[in-house]
C-alpha positions, 0 to 999 in steps of 0.5 A: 548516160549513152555512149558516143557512136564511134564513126570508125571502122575499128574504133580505138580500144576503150574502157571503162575505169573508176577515177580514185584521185588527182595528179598534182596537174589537176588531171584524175587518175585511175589504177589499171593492172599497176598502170597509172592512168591520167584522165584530164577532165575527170573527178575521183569517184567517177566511172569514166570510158577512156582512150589511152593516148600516149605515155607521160613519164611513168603515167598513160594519158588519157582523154575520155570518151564518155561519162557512166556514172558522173560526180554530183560536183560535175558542172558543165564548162562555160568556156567552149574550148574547154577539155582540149586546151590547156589554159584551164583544168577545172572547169568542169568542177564546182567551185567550192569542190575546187576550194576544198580539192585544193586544200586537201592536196595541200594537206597531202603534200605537208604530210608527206614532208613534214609527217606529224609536224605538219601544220593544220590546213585551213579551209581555201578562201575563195574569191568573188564568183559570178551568177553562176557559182563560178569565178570568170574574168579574174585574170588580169594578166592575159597570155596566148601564143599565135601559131599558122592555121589554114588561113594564116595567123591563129592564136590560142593556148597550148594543149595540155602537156604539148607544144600543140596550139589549140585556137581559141575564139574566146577564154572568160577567166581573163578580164574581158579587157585583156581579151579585146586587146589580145583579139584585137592585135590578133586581128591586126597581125593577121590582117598584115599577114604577119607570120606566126612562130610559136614555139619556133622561130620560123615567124615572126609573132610569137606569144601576146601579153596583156596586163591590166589593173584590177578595174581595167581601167588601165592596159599595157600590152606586149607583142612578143616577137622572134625579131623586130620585123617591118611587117609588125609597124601596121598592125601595132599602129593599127592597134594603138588607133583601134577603140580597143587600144591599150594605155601601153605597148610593148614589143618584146624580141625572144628568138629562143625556140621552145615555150619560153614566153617572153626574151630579155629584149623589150622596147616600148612602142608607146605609152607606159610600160606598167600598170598601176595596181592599187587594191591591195593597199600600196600602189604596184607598178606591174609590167607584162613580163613581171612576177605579179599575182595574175588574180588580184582578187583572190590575193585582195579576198586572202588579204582582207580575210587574215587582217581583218581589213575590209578593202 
């Protein structure tokens, strides 16, 4: 594979390595004259050009600049924001290669704590995937954080291991559902002019929310805010009048700097404050901020697997 032109005068040092395994973040790793490298977006066996960029605790974070020889399990991301934001790890990995990676970390770590007594590790049970090969739209509770862009308001996912923001136009593991309502308060918010705070609370919109059951029939959607500001009334009414409405909104109050996605205070604009998921047997009310599996498929394919039961 040709490498990249480099545009710059004095290019930033590479080189090139052989990935030999996985962090429990999902990143690859290689071992470089007794440092350890963190390679996001690789795979063990590749031989990879990388730039190191900064240190993460006893590691070197890496990001790569092109691929020499890459992995038969290589697969082109869908998602075009892919690499640089840290909603998603291994999307650049087929999917039964993820199902058996994930099985094997396990097994690592059972035997590292329990030695000759750990248990047996099944193969994963994977979920229902797509024309493609690939699981997409399987999260049902969908979260983004806003930040200031050039042009006002923007919302995204945060890099990978930063408070940065990394705006997104699209992100297909969420149920499309999910997506059109978070755009559509994005839209809403940053038409009113809404400020955005991110991780600060120099703004006033923070972080969305949206959960939806597992057939997107139903939505409930949580605005997390630093403070109950006016300039919020216009853009959730517009959303609660937009064809892309949720069944509920929610407006959350979280005035605590950092990450924290959402603050104890919530108040209900309109409609429930839950869906009603129902596909794994007994009925779960689930709220935006509750402690919920996120891919309710997954947890029906486990389900159906270890009881015999066919939902």
């Amino acid at each position: 594979m040709e490498r990249p032109r480099l545009a710059a005068a004095r290019p930033p040092a590479e080189e090139l390595v052989t990935l030999s395994g996985m962090d429990r973040s999902g990143a690859a790793t290689a071992n470089v004259s007794e440092v350890r490298l963190l390679v996001p977006g690789g795979m063990p066996g590749e031989r990879v050009y990388v730039r190191r960029l900064k240190p993460v605790g006893r590691s070197v974070l890496c990001e790569i600049t092109a691929i020499a020889e890459g992995s038969p399990n290589r697969v082109i991301p869908r998602c075009r924001h892919a690499g640089p934001c840290g909603g998603c790890a291994w999307q650049h990995i087929a999917y039964p290669e993820q199902l058996r990676r994930k099985a094997a970390a396990l097994d690592v770590l059972l035997r590292k704590t329990m030695g000759k007594d750990a248990p047996r590790v099944s193969p994963a049970i994977g979920m229902p995937v797509s024309e493609d090969g690939m699981p997409w739209g399987f999260r049902q509770k969908a979260a983004f954080v806003f930040d200031t862009g050039p042009d006002g308001l923007v919302m995204g996912h945060f890099a990978r291991g930063t408070n940065d923001v990394v705006r997104v136009e699209e992100c297909p593991v969420h149920a499309e559902r999910a997506n059109r309502i978070a755009f559509a308060l994005r839209d809403a918010l940053a038409a009113a002019k809404v400020t955005a705070s991110g991780p600060t609370t120099s703004g006033v919109a923070r972080h969305v929310i949206v959960r939806t059951s597992r057939d997107e029939t139903e939505a409930v959607a949580m605005l997390v805010a630093s403070r109950e500001d006016p300039s919020l009334e216009a853009p959730l009414r517009a959303v609660l009048e937009g064809e892309d409405k949720p069944e509920g909104l929610m407006l959350n109050l979280n005035d605590r700097a950092g990450p924290y996605l959402v603050g104890r205070e919530s108040k209900r604009v309109a409609g429930p404050g839950h869906v009603k998921e129902t596909s794994l047997g007994p009925a779960f009310l689930v709220s935006p901020a509750s402690f919920f599996q996120t891919n309710v498929a997954a947890a029906v394919a486990v389900s159906a697997a270890s009881s015999g039961w066919a939902w």
